[in-house]
N, CA, C and O of each residue as an XYZ file, in Angstrom:
620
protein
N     287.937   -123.889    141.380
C     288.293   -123.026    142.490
C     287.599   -123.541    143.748
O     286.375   -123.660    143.709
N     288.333   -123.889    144.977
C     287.993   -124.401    146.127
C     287.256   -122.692    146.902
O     287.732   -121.581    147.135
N     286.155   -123.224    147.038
C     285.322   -122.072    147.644
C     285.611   -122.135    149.353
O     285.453   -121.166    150.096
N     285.983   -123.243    149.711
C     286.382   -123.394    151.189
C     287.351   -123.101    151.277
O     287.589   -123.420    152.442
N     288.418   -122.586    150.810
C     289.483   -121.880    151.172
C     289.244   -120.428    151.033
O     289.681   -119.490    151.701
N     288.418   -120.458    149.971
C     288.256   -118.879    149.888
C     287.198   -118.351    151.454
O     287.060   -117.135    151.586
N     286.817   -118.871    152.060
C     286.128   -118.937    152.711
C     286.568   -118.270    154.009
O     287.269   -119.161    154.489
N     286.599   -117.061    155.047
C     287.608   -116.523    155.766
C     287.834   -117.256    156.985
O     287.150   -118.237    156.691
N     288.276   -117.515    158.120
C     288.048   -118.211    158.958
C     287.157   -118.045    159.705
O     286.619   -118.982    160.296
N     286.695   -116.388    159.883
C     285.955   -116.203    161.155
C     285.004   -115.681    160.287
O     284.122   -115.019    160.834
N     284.938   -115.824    158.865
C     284.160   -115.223    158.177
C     282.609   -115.908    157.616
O     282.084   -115.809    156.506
N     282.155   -116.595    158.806
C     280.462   -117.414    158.359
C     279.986   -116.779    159.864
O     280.725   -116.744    160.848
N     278.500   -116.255    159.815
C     277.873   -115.810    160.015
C     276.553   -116.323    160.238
O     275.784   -115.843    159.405
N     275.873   -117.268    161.193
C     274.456   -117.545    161.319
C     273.290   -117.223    162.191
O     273.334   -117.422    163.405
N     272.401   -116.801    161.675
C     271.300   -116.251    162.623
C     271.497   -114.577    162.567
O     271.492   -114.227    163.748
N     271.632   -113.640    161.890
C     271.438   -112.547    161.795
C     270.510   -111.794    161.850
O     269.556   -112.573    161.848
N     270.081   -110.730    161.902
C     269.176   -110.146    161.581
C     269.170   -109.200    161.015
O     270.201   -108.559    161.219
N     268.163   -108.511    160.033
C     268.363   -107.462    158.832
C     267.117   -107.119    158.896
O     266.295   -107.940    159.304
N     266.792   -106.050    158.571
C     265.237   -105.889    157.797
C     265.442   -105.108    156.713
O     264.353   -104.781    156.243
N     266.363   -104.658    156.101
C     266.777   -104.213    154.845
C     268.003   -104.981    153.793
O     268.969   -105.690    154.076
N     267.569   -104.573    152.729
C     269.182   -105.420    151.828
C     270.194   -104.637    152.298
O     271.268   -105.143    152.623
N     269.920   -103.075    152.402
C     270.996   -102.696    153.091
C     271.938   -103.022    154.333
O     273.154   -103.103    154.153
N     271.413   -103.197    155.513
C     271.422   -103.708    156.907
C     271.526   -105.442    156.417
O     271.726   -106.100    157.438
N     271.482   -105.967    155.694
C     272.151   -107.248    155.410
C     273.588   -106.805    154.846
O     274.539   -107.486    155.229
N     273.815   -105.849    154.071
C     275.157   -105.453    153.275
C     275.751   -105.200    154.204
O     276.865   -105.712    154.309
N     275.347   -104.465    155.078
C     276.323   -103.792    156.378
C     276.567   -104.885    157.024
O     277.668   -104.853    157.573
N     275.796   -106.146    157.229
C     276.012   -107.132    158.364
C     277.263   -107.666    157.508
O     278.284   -107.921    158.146
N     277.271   -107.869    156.018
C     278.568   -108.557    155.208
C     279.843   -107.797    155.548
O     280.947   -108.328    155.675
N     279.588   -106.545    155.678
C     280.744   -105.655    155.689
C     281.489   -105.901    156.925
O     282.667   -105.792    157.265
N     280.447   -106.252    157.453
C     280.879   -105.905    159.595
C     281.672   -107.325    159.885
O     282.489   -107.492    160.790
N     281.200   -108.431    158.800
C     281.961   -109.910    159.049
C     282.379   -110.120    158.349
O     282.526   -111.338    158.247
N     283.187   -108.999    156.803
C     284.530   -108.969    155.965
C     285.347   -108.442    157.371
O     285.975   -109.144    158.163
N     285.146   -107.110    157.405
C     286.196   -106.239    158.122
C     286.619   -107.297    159.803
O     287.760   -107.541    160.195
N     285.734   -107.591    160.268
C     286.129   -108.548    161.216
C     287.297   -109.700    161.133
O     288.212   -110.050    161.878
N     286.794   -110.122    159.824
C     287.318   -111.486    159.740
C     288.477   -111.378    158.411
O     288.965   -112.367    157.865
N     288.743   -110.122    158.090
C     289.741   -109.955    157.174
C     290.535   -109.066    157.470
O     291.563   -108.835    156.833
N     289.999   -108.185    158.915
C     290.897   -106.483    158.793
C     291.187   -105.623    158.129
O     292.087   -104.791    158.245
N     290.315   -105.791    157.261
C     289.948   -104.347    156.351
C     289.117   -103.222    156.754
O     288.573   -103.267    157.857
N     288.973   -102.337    156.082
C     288.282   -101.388    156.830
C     286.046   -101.773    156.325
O     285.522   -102.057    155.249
N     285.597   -101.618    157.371
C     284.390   -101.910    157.204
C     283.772   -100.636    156.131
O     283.871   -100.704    154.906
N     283.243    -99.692    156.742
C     282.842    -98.455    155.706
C     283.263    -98.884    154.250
O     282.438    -98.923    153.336
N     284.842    -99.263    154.053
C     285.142    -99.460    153.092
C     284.206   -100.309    151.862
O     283.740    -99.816    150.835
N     284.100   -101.820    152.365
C     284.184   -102.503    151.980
C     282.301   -102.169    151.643
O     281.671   -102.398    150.610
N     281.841   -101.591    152.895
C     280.040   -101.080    152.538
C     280.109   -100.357    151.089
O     279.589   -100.790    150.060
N     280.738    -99.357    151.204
C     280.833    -98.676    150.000
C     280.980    -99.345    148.647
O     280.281    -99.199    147.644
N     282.067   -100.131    148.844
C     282.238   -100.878    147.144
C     281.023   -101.747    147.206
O     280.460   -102.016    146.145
N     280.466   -102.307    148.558
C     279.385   -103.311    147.746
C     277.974   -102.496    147.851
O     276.925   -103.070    147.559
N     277.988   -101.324    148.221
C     276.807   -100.395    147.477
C     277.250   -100.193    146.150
O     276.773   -100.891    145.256
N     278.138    -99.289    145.892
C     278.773    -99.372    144.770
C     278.369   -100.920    143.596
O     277.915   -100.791    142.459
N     278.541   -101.647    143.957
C     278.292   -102.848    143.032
C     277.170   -102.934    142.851
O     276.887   -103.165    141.675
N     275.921   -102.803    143.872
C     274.091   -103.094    143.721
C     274.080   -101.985    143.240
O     273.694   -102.164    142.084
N     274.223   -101.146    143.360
C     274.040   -100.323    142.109
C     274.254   -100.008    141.043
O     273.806    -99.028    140.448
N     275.254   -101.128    140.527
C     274.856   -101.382    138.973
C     273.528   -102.859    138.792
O     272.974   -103.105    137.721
N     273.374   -103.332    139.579
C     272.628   -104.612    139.036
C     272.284   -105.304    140.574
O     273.320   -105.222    141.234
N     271.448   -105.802    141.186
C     270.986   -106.564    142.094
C     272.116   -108.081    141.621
O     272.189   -108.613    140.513
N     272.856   -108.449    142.872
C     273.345   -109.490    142.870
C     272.735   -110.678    143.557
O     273.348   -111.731    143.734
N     271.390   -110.437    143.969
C     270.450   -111.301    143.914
C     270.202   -112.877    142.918
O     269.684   -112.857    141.801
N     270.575   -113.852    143.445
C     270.603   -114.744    142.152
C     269.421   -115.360    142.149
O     268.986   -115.776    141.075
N     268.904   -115.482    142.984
C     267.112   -115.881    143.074
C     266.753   -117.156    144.141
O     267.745   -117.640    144.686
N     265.928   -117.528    144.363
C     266.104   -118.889    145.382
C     266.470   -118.518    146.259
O     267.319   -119.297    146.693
N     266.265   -117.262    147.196
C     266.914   -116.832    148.305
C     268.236   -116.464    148.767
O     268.294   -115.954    149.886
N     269.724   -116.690    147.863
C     270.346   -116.602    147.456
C     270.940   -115.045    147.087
O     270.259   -114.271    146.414
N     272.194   -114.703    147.569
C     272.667   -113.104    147.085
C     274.328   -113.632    147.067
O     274.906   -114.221    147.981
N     274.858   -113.249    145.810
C     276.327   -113.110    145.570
C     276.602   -112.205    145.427
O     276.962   -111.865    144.300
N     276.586   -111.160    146.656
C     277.600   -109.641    146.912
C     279.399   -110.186    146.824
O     280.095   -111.061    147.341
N     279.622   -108.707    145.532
C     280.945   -108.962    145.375
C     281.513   -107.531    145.031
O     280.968   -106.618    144.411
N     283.119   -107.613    145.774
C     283.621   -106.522    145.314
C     285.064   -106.135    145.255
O     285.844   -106.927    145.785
N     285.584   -104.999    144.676
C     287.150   -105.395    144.607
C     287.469   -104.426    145.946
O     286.830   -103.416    146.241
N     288.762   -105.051    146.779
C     289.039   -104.383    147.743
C     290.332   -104.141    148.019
O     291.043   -105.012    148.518
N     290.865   -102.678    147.661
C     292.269   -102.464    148.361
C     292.810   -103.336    149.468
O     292.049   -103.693    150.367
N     294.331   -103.772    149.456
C     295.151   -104.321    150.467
C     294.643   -106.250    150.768
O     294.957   -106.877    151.780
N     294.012   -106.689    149.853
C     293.709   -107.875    150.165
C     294.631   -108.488    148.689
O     294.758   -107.804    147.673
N     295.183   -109.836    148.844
C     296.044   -110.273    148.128
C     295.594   -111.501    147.665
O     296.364   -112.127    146.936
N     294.380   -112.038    147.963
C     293.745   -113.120    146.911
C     292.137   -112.949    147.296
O     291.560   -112.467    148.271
N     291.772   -113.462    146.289
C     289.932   -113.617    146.552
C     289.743   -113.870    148.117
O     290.663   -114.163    148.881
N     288.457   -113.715    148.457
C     288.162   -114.359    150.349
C     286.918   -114.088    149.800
O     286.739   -113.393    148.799
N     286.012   -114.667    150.490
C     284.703   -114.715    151.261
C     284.149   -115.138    152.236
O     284.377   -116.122    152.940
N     283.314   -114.278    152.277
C     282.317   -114.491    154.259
C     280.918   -115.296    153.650
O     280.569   -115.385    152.473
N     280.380   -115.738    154.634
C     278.854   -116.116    154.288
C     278.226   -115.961    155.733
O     278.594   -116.305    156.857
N     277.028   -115.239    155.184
C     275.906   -115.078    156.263
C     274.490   -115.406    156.180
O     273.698   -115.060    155.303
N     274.328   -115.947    156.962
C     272.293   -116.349    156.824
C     271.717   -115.338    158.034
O     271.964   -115.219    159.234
N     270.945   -114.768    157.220
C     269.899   -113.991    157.672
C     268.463   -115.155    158.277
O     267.938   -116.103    157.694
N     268.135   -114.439    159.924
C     267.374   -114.935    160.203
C     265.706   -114.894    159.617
O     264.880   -115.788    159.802
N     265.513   -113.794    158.977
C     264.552   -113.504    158.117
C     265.080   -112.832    156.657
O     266.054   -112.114    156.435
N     264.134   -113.313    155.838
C     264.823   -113.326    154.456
C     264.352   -111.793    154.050
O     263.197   -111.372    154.110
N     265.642   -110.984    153.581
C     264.790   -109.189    153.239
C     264.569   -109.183    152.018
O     265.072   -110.207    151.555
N     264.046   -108.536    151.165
C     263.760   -107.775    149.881
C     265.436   -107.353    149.327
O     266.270   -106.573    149.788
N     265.442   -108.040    148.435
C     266.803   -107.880    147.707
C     266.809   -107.512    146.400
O     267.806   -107.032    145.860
N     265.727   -107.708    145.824
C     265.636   -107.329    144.122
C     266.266   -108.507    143.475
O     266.911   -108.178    142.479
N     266.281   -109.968    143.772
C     266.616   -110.867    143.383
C     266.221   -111.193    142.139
O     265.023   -110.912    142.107
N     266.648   -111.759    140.782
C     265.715   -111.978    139.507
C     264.676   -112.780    139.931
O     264.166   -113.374    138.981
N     264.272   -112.972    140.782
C     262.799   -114.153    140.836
C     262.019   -113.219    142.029
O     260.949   -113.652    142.457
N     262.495   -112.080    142.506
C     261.749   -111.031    143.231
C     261.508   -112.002    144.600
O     260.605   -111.803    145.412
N     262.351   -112.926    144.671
C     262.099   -113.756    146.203
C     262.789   -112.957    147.165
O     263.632   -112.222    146.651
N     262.695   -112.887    148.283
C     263.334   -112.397    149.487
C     264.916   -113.407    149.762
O     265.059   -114.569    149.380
N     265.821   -112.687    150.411
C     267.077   -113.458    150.365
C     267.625   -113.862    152.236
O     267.384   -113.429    153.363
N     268.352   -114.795    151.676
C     268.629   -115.367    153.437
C     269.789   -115.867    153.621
O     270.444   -115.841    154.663
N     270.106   -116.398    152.478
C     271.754   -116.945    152.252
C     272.382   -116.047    151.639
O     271.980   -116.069    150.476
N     273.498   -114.910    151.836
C     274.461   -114.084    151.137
C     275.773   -114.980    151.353
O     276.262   -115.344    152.423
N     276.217   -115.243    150.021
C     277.737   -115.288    149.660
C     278.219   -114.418    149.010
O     278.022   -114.174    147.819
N     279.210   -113.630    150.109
C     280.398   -111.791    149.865
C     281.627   -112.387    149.316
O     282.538   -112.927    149.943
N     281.540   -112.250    148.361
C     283.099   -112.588    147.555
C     284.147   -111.333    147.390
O     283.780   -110.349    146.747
N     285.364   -111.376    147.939
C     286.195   -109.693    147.581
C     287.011   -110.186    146.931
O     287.037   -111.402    146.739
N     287.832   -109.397    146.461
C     288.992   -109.714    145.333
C     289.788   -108.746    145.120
O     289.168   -107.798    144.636
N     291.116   -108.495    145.286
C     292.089   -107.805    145.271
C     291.533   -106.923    143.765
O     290.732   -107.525    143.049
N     291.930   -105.695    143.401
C     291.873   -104.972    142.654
C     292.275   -105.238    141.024
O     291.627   -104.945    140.019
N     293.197   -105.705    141.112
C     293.822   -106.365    139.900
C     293.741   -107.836    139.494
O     294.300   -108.349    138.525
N     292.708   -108.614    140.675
C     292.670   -110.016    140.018
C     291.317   -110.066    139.233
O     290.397   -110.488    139.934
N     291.014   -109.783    138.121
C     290.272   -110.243    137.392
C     290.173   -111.359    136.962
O     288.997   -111.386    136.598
N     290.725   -112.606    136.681
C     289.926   -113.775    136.238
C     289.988   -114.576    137.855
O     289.024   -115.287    138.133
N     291.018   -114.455    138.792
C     290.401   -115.322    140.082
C     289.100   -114.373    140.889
O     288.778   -114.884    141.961
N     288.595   -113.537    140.656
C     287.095   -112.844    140.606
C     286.189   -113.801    139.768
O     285.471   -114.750    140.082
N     286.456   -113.266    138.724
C     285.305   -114.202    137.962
C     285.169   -115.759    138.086
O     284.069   -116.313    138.102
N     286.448   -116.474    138.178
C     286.504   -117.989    138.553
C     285.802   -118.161    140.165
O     285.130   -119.125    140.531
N     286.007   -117.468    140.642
C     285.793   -117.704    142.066
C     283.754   -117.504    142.226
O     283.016   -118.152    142.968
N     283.336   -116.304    141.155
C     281.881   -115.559    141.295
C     281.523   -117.297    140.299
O     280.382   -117.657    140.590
N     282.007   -118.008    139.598
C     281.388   -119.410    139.184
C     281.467   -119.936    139.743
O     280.390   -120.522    139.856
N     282.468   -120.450    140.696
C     282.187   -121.607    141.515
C     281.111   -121.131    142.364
O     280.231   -121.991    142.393
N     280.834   -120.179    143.022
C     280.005   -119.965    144.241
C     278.485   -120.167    143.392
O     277.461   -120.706    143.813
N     278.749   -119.507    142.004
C     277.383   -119.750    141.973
C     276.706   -121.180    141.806
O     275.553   -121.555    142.023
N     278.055   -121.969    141.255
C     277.485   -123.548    141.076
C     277.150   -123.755    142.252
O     276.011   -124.043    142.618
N     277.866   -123.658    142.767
C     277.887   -123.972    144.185
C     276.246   -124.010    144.958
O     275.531   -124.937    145.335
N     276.119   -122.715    144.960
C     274.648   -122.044    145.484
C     273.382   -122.283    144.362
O     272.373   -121.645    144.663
N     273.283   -123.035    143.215
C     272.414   -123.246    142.662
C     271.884   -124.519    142.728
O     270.869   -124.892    142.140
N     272.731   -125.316    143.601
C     272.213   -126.584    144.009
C     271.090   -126.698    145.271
O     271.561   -126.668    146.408
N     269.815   -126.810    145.137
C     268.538   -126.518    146.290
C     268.991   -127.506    147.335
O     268.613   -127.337    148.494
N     269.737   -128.483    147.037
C     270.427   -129.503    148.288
C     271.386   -128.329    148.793
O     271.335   -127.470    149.673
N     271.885   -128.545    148.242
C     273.167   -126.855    148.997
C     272.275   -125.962    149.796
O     272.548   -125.684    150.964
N     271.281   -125.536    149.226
C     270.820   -124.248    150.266
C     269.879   -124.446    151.014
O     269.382   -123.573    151.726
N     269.409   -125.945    150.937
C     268.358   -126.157    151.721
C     269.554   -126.854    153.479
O     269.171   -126.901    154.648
N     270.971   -127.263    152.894
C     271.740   -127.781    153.756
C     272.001   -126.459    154.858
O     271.857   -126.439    156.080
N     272.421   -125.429    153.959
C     273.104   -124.352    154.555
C     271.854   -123.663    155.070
O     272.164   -122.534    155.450
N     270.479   -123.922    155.239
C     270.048   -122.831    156.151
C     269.453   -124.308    157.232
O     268.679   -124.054    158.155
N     269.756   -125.288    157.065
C     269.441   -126.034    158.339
C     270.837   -126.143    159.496
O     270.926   -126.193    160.722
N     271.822   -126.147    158.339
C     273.082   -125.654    159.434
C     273.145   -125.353    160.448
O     272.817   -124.179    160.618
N     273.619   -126.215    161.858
C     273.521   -125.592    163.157
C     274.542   -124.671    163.498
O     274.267   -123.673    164.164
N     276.001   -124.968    163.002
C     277.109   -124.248    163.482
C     277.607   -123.810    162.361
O     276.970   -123.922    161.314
N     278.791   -123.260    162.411
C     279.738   -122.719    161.468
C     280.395   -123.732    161.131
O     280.236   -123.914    159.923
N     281.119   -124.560    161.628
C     282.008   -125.387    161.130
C     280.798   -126.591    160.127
O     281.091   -127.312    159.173
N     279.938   -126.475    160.563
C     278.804   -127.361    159.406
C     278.783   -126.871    158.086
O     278.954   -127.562    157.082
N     278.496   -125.253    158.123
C     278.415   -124.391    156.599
C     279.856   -124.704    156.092
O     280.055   -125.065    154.932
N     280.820   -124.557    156.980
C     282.495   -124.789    156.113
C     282.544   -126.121    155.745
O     283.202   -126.499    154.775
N     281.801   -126.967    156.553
C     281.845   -128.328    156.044
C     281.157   -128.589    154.642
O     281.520   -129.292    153.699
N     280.165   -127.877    154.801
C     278.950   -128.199    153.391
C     279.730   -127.223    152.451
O     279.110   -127.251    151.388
N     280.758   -126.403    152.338
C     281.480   -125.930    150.943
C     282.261   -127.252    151.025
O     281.848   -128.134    150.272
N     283.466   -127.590    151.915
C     284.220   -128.738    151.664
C     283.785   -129.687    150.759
O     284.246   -129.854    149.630
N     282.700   -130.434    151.386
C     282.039   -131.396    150.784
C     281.719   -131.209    149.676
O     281.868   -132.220    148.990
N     281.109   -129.872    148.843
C     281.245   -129.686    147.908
C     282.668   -129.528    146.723
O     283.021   -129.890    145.600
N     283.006   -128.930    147.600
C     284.838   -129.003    146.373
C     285.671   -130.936    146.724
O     286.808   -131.396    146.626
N     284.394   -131.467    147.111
C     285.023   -132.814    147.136
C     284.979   -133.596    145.806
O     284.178   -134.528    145.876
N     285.537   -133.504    144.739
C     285.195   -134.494    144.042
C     284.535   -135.671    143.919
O     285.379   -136.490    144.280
N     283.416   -136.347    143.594
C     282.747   -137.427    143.611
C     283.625   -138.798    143.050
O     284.144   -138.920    141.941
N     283.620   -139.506    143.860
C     284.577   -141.080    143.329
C     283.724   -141.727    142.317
O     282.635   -141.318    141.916
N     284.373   -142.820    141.944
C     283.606   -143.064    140.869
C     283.357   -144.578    141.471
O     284.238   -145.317    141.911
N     281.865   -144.882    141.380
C     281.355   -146.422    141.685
C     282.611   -147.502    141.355
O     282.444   -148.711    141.516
């Protein structure tokens, strides 16, 4: 699954600010609904709704907020870096700075789950996240998923 397509157009986000996981969730919500035209409140709700079954915290600074959302017709995601990293309840209890918001139409269950693997391969590479928080622009972070769904040639 190409994570750069899933990727919204207006939907990357750098230099934020938060001082709560919450007020980071809201900043995801505020640059779904922006950059998808959905309703914001909405989309807060399902991804409270979701941390409250389990911290989507993956550790390494790192958060994969995800959720299903009325009126959207394939997977999308936003990404945002927080200018200071908040308290997320991550499994390694690190503070978080890179969120990747994955949504997914209501009824797609396996392009959800295909899509919540690639991101995480994706984001478990420390070259990956050490790229994406030196990132100057947006079109750099869309570049550094590209580059990743690039297949490697062979010598």
């Amino acid at each position: 699954m190409d994570i750069a397509q899933m990727l919204a157009r207006d939907g990357v986000v750098l230099r934020s600010g938060a001082s709560s996981k919450r007020q980071a969730l809201h900043t995801v919500a505020e640059t779904a609904a922006r950059a998808l035209g959905i309703d914001e409140a909405a989309v807060l709700h399902a991804l409270l709704e979701r941390e409250a079954l389990g911290s989507t915290g993956l550790g390494s600074g790192v958060a994969l907020p995800h959720a299903r959302i009325e009126g959207l017709d394939r997977v999308v995601a936003v990404f945002v870096r927080l200018d200071t990293p908040v308290a997320y309840e991550a499994v390694d209890d690190r503070p978080v700075d890179l969120i990747f918001a994955l949504f997914a139409p209501p009824t797609d269950g396996a392009g959800h789950l295909r899509a919540l693997a690639a991101a995480s391969r994706a984001l478990r590479s420390a070259e990956m996240r050490q790229r994406l928080r030196q990132a100057k622009t947006t079109d750099a972070v869309r570049a550094l998923f590209v580059q990743d769904a690039t297949p490697a040639t062979a010598a």
